[in-house]
C-alpha positions in Angstrom: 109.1 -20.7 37.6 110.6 -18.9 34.5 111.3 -21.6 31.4 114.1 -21.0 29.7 113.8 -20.9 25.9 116.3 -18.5 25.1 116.4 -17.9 21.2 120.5 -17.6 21.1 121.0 -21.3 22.3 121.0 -23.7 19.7 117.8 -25.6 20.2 119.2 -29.2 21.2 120.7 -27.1 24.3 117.9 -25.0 25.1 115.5 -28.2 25.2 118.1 -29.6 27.6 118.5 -26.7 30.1 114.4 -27.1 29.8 114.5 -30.5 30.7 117.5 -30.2 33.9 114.8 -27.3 35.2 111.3 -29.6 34.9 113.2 -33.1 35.9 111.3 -34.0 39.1 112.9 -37.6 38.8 116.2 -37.6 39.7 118.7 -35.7 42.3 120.5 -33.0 42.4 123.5 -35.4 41.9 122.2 -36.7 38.5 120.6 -33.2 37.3 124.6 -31.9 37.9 126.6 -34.5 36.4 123.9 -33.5 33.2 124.7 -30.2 33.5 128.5 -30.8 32.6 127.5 -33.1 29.9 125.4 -30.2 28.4 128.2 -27.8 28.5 130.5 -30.6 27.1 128.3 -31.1 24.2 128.1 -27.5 23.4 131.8 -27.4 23.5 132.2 -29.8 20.9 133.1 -28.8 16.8 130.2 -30.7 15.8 127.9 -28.4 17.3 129.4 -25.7 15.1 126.2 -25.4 13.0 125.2 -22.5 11.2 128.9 -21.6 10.6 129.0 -20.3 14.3 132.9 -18.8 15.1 134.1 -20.3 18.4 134.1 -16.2 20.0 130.6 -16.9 19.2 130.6 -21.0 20.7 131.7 -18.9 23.5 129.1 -17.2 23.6 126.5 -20.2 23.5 128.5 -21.5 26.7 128.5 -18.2 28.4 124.1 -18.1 28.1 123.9 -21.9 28.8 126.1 -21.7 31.8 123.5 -18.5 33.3 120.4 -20.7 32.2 121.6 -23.7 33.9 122.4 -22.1 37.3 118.9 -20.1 37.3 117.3 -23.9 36.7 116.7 -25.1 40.2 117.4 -22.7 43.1 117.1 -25.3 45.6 120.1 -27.5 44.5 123.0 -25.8 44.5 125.0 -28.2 43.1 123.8 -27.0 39.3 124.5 -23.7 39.4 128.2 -24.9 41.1 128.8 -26.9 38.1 127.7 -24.5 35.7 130.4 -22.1 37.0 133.2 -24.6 38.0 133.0 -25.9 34.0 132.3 -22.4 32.1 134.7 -20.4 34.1 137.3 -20.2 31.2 134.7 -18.8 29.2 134.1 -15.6 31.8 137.8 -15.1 32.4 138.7 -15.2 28.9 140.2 -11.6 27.6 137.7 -9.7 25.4 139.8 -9.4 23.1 140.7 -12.4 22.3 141.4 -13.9 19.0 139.7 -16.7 17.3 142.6 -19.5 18.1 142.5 -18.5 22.1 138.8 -18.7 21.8 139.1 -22.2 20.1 142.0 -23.0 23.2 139.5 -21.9 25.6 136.4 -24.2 24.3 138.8 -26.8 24.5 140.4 -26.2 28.2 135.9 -25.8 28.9 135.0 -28.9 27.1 138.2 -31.3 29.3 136.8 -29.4 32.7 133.3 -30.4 31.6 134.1 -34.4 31.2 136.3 -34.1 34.4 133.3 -32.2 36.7 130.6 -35.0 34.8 133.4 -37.8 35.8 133.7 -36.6 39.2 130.0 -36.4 40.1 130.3 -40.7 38.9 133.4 -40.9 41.1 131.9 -39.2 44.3 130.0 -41.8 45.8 133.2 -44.0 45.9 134.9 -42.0 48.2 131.9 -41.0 50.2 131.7 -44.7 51.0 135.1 -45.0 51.9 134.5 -42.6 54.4 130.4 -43.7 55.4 130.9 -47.4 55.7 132.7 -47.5 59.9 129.9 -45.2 60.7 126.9 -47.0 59.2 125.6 -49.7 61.6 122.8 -52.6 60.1 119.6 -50.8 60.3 119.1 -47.3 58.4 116.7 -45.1 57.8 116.0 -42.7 55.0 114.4 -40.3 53.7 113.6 -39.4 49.7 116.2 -41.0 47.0 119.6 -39.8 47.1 121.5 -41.7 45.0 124.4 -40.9 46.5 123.2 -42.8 49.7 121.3 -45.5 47.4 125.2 -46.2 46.4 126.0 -46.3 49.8 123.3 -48.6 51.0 123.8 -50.9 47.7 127.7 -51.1 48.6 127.0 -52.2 52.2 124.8 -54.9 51.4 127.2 -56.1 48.4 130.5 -56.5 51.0 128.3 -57.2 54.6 125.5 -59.8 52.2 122.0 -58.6 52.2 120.7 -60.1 55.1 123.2 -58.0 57.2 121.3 -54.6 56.2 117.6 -53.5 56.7 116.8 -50.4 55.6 114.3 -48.4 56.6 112.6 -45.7 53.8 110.1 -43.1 54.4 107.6 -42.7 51.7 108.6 -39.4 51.0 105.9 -37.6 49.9 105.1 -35.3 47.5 106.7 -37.3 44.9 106.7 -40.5 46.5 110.9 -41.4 45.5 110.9 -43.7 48.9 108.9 -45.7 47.4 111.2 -46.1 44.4 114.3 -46.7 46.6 112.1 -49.2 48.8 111.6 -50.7 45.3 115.1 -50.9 44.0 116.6 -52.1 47.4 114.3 -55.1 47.8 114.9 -56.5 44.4 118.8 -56.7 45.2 117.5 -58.5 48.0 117.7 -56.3 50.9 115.5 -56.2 53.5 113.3 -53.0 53.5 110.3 -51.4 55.7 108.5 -49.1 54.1 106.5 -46.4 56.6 104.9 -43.2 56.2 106.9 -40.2 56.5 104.6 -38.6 59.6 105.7 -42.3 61.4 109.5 -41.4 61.8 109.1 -40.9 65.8 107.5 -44.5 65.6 110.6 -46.2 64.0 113.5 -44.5 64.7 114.0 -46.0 67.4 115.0 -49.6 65.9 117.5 -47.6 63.4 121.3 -47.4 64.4 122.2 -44.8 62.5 120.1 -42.2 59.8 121.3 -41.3 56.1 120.8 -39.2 54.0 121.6 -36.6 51.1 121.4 -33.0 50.1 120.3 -31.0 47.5 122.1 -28.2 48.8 124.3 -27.4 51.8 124.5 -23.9 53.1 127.6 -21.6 54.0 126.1 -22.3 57.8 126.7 -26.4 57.4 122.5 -26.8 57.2 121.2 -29.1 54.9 118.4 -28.6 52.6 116.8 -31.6 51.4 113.4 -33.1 50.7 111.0 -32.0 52.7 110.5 -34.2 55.5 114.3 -34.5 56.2 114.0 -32.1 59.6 111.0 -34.0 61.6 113.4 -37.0 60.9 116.6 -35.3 62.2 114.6 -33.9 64.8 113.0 -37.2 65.9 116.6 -39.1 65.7 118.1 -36.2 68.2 115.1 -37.3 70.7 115.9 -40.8 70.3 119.9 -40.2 69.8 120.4 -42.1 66.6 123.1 -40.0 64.3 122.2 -38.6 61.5 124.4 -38.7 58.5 124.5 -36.3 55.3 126.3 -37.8 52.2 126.6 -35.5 49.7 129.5 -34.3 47.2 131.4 -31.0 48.1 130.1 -29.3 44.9 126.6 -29.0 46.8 127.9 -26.8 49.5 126.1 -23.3 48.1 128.1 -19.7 47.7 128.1 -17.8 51.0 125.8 -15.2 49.4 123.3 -17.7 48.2 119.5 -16.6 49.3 117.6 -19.9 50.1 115.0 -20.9 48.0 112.6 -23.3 48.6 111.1 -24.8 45.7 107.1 -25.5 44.7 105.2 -27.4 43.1 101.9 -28.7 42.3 99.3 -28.1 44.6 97.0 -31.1 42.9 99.8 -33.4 44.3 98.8 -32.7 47.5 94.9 -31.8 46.7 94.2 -33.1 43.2 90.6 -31.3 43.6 90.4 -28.0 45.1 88.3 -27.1 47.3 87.2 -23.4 47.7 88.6 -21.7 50.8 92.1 -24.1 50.6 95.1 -22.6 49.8 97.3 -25.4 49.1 101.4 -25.3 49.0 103.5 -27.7 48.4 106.7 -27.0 49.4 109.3 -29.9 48.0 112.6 -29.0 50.5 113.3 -28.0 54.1 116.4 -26.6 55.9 117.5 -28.8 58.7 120.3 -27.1 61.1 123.8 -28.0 61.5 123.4 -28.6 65.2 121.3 -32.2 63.9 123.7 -33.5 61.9 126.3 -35.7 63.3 128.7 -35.5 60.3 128.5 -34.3 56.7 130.4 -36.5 54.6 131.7 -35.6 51.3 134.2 -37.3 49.1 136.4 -35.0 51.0 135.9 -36.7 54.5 133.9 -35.1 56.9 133.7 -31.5 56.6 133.8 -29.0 59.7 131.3 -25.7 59.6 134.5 -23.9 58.9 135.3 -26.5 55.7 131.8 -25.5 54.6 132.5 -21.7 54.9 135.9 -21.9 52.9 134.1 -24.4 50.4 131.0 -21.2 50.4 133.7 -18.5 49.7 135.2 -20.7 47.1 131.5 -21.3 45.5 130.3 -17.7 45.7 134.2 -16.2 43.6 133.0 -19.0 41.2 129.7 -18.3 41.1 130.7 -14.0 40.7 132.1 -14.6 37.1 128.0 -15.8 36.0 127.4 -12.1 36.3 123.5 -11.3 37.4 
């Protein structure tokens, strides 16, 4: 994967785009809300360094906004910010003087704190509309922390004993293991299992949640990888399956999927000769497996998706290639 060390963005932002495009911590829901803050910052006089004038500011934005949405093809959600805050910047005449470009970096810089603010305020709503659905025992896969809200929420107003929760190990990368972690020490009660054991357990789980990195103009969900054997094994056993996930994830209609890679030595740490390794981080699970996708919007039909798609891929247009 290309890094991005473009020489016309200020080094503070460069090192940040960099950072959003190696982050194998956190979800696509924390890697977003960063992206606005980036753009924010940028947007602000104080980085008017090296007597920059705000048609070249502009400018900054415009390169940033690219960078970020090239970061990480498998979450949609960054590029989808990138646009959503920098669009004043693309629509902005060419010939604009120096006070409409200062206007504009201003009107970039509010969308920037809203779209950061949102992202905080998502998981809120998407409770609102999760908690009827969401029975005592459920199982999950990676660490969304959309649906760690979710689970956190539940045990706050039900009391901890009242939820059991149980999380896959998700491997490569191990984030159940994190979530198992976090859950127990607020006192929930957690069973931890491999992710190959999901036909095993899913049978004692009332209902399945989980997040997205991306959704897709067809209402499928790419996630962690891992996330289809589980929807797969909850349609044998008919336990729902639940996506939580902000509306800002839903990918342009044009989008190509892309399934990110990484490290073969998490998988094989010493190779072997004759073993191609590849470790694949996401798959696509279908529509037809999920019960509901809930955003802070409610639930969202296939045809909310494909108006949400539209709407992503105009935004998306005004990057440019």
């Amino acid at each position: 994967m290309a890094r991005h060390r473009n020489p016309v963005l200020p080094a503070d932002i460069s090192r940040a785009v960099g950072e959003i495009e190696r982050d194998r911590e956190h979800g696509a829901s924390w890697l977003a809300r960063k992206s606005a803050e980036i753009l924010a910052s940028a947007s602000l006089p104080s980085q008017r360094a090296g007597g920059r004038s705000a048609r070249q500011r502009l400018q900054v934005i415009r390169i940033a906004a690219r960078s970020l949405a090239r970061t990480r093809p498998s979450m949609a959600a960054i590029a989808n910010t990138a646009a959503k805050v920098a669009e004043a910047a693309f629509t902005l005449p060419q010939d604009a003087d120096e006070t409409e470009c200062e206007t504009c970096l201003a009107e970039i810089h509010r969308q920037a704190v809203a779209v950061a603010a949102s992202w905080s305020s998502a998981s809120g709503a998407i409770l609102e509309h999760a908690r009827p659905l969401l029975g005592p025992v459920l199982y999950t896969h990676s660490r969304s922390g959309t649906v760690e809200y979710t689970i956190m929420k539940l045990a706050e107003e039900r009391g901890p004993d009242a939820v059991t929760v149980i999380a896959s190990q998700s491997h490569p990368g191990d984030e159940g293991i994190g979530l198992a972690t976090t859950l127990a020490q607020a006192g929930i009660h957690v069973l931890l299992v491999a992710d190959a054991a999901c036909g095993f357990f899913i049978g004692d789980a009332d209902a399945v949640i989980v997040g997205a990195d991306t959704v897709t103009a067809m209402a499928g969900v790419v996630n962690k990888v891992g996330t289809l054997p589980l929807a797969l094994a909850a349609r044998e056993s008919q336990v729902p399956v639940y996506v939580c996930c902000e509306a800002l994830k839903i990918a342009a209609s044009d989008a190509k999927l892309n399934f990110e890679e990484m490290d073969a030595a998490e998988l094989m740490p010493a190779p072997a000769p004759g073993v191609r390794v590849r470790n694949v981080y996401f798959d696509l699970t279908p529509h037809e497996l999920i019960t509901s996708l809930i955003t802070e919007r409610g639930a969202l039909t296939p045809q909310d998706v494909r108006s949400l798609a539209q709407q992503a891929r105009r935004s998306l247009a005004l990057l440019g290639p």
